[in-house]
C-alpha positions, 0 to 999 in steps of 0.5 A, a space after each residue: 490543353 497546354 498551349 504553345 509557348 509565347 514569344 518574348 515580345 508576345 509575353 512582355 507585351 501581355 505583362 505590360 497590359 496587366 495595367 491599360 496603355 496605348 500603343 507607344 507605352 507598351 514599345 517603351 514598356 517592353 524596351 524596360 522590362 527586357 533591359 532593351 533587348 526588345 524593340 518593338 516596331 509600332 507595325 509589329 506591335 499593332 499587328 501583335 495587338 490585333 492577333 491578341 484581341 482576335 484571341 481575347 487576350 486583351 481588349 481594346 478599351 472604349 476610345 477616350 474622346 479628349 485622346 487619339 490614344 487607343 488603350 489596351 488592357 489584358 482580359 481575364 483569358 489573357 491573364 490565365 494564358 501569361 500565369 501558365 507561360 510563367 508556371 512553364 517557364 519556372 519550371 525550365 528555370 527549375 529544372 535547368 539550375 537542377 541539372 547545372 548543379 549535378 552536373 
């Protein structure tokens, strides 16, 4: 069943979890990938990170005692939901550059 669309903030966080980081590497990361359209607050972000692993979107990965640093990383689930949100996506871009050039 097709789910809604992701939030941009949602999305890009999703996409920087393809490799672990903590919660100050996704706010920077987020902030690159979307050319700094996008700031996330650490309270957004958690409560985002929160809603992800309640999904299963992501998992939180064991503590590492010599780091405060609690990391994440995307699960398997996690992966299947940002491949159809990019499949979605393409498809608007598609269907968007078709309709601009008949028109």
């Amino acid at each position: 069943m097709p789910q809604q669309a992701l939030t941009e903030a949602v999305f890009y966080i999703l996409l920087s979890l393809l490799k672990p980081l903590h919660g100050y590497g996704i706010i920077q990361n987020v902030g690159e990938l979307s050319k700094g359209r996008i700031k996330l607050a650490p309270g957004t972000l958690y409560g985002a990170l929160n809603s992800l692993v309640d999904k299963g979107w992501i998992d939180a990965l064991p503590e590492n005692p010599e780091s405060r640093k609690k990391e994440y990383v995307i699960t398997t689930s996690g992966k299947a939901v940002l491949k159809e949100e990019i499949e979605r996506l393409a498809e608007l871009v598609d269907n968007g550059k078709k309709f601009m050039e008949e028109a």
